[in-house]
N, C-alpha and C positions, 0 to 999 in steps of 0.2 A: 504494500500500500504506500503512494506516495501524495503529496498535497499536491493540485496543481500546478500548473508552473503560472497561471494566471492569473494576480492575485483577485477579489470580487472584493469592489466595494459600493458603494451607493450609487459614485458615477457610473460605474461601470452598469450595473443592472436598470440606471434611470437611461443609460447610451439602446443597451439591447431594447426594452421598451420601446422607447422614438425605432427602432427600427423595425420591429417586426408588430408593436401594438401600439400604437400613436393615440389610441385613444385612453390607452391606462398610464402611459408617462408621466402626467401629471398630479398622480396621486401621492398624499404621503408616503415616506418610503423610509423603512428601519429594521434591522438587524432583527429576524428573529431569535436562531439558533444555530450555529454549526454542529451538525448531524455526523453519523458515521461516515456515510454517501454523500453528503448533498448539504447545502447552506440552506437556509428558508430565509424567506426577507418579505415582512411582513408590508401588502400595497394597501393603501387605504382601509377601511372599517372591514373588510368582507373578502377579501382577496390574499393569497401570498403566491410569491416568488420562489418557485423551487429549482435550485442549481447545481448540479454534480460538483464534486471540489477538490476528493482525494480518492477513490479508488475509478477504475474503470469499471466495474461492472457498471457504474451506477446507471450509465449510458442506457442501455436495456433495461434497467427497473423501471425507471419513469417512463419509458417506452409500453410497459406493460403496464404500469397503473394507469396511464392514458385508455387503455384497450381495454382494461376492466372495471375498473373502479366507478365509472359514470353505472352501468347497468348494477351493480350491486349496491349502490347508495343506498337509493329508493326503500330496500325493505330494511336498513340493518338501524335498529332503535336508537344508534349513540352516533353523534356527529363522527363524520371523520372526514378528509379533504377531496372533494371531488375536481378532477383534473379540468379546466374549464379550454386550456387553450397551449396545445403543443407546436414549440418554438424550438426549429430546426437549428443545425448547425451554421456559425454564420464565420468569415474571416474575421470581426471582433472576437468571438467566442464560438471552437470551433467541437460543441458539445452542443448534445439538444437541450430543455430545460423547461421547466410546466411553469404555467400561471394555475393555478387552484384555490379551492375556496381556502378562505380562515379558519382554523379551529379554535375558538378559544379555553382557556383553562392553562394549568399550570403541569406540567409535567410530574408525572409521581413519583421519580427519583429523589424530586426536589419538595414535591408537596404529597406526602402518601394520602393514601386512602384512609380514613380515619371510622367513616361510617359504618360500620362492617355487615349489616343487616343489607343498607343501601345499597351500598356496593357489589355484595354476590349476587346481588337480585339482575344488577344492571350489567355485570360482567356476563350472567348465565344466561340473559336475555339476549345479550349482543353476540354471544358466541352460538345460542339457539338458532340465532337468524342466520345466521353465516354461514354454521356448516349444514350448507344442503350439497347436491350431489352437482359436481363441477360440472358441465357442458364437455366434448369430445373439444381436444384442443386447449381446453385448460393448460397454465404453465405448471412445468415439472418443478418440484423446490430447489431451491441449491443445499440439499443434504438436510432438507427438511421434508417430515410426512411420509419418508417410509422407517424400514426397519430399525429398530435401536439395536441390531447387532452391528450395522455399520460403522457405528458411533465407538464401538468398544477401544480400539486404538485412543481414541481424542480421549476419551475418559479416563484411561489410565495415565497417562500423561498431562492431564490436566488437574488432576487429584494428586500425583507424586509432586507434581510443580507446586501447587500449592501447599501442600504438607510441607515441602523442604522450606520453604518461606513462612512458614509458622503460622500459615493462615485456617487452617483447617484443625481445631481443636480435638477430632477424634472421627480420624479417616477412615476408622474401620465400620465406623456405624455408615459413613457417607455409602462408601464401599457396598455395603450389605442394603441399604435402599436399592442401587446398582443393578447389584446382582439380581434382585428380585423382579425386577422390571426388565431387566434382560433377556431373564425366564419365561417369562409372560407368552404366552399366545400372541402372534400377529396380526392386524387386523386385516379381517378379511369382510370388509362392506366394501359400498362404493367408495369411488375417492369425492372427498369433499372440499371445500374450498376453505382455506385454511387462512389466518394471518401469518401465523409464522414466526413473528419474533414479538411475541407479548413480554416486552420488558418492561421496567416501573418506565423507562425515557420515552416511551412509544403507546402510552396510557396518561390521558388526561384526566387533573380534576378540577372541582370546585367545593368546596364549602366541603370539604371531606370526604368527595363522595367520585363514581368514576361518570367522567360525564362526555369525555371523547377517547377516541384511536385513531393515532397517524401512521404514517410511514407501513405503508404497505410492500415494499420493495422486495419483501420473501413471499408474497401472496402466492399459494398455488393450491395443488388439489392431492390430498393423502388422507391418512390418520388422524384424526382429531386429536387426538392423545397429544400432539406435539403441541397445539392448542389448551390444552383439557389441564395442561401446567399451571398456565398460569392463574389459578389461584390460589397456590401454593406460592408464587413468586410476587403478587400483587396485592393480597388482601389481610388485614388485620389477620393477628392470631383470634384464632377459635369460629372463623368466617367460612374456612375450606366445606365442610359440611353443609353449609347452606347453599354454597352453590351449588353442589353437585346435587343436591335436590329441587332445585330450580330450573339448571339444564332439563333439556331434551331432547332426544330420547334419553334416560336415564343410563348410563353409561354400563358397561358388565364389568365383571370384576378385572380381566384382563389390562382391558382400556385404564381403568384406574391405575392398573400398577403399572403398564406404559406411561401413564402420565406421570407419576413419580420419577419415572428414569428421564424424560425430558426437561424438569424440574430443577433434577443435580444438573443435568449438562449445560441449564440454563445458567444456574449457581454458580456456578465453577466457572465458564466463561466471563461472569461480571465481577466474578471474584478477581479474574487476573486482569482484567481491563479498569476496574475501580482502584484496588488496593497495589497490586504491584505496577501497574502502568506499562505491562510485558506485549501488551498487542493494541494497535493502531493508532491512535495521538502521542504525541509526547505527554507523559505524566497521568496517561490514562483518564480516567472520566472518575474522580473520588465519591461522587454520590452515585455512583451504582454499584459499588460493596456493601453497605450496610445492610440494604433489601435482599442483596445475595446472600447475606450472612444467618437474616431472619429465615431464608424460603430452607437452609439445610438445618437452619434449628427445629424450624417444625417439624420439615421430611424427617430426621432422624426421631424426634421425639414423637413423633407415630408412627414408629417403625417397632419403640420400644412395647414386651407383653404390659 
């Protein structure tokens, strides 16, 4: 992964606007957020600016959020950014980049979910609508929504890594959720249409509660399970129960314990990206360990008789 070599700043995204959309140039115009993928820059009340910045894939994500996102808005109960207008590669800026709507609310890395009743209602609601059965052509994941024996490699070295860094208080309980979700039966439904990376950065709230989803860029069609994580990784302690009675279909026993193993891999990747700063920015992203650190407290301590 590197940063682009072009740096993006106000002029810069107010120059692209005059050129490809003359009619939104004149709107205010401010810094949302530098993302894994992509900058956002928020245009007037109802609008943002989404721009690839440091890896290549991102090129083809917003290419496929463009392609889906507008037809699955429509039924899914909690805001999230619908791409309004795809803006080609140009010699100012030679990457494509969306104008889509605004989401408001505060990211939950930085503002958690506090409500917890609220919350699993609105998480099992949003993920109810979502996973229905993808259309032929759906996108394949990038290593998301099929099997967790793929994952085996990444988990062991992402568990030894963090162990050796003193971040994981007692690896063998981590371990043994693992294994048990490894175990599991595969799913054998249709493939469904998935988010993909329900992290606290990529879940909005307000007033305590979850009230949007951004960043669709891993959207495609598997396993819910890989889905079915996060509210293990997102919501108050003592909340995970209520969503999973809220969802529907009501999930089988299998699927649960896949969701636990996507959980830890969840965990463990924000473990190294918040607390050691070992993958993608300099000095990693610090407010996405603490949630990583809550989502294997709980996993292990419902693992225990």
């Amino acid at each position: 992964m590197t940063h682009s070599e072009i740096e993006i700043t106000a002029e810069l995204v107010r120059e692209l606007l005059r050129d490809q959309h003359p009619d939104l140039a004149d709107r205010p115009l401010e810094l949302g957020a530098r993302g894994w993928d992509n900058q956002l820059w928020r245009l007037g009340d109802d609008l943002a600016v989404r721009l690839p910045w440091a890896t290549q894939s991102a090129d083809a994500l917003l290419r496929k959020e463009h392609a889906w996102l507008p037809d699955l808005a429509p039924r899914l109960p909690l805001r999230i950014p619908v791409p309004q207008r795809l803006s080609e590669p140009s010699e100012r800026f030679p990457r494509p980049w969306l104008v889509t709507t605004w989401v408001p609310g505060e990211p939950a890395d930085r503002a958690p979910a506090t409500r917890a009743a609220e919350s699993a209602d609105a998480l099992a609601a949003f993920l109810t609508a979502l996973h229905q059965p993808a259309p032929a052509g759906a996108p394949v994941g990038r290593q998301r929504g099929g099997p967790l024996a793929g994952h085996a490699e990444g988990f062991a070295k992402q568990l030894a890594s963090a162990t050796e860094l003193g971040l994981i208080p007692d690896p063998d309980a981590v371990r043994a959720v693992w294994e048990d979700a490894a175990a599991a039966p595969d799913w054998t439904g249709p493939a469904l249409w998935l988010h993909g990376d329900l992290h606290p950065a990529n879940v909005l709230t307000a007033d305590g509660t979850i009230c949007g989803v951004i960043d669709f860029g891993d959207l495609c069609a598997g396993d819910p399970a890989c889905d079915l994580a996060a509210p293990w990784v997102l919501l108050p302690d003592g909340a995970v129960d209520r969503f999973y009675e809220a969802y529907r279909p009501t999930p089988d026993a299998a699927t649960l314990r896949r969701a636990r193993g996507w959980a830890v891999l969840r965990a463990l990747a924000c473990i190294h990206i918040g607390d050691a700063g070992v993958h993608g920015r300099p000095g990693g992203k610090p407010t996405w360990g603490p949630p990583a650190h809550a989502t294997l407290r709980r996993l292990t301590a419902a693992s225990r008789p």
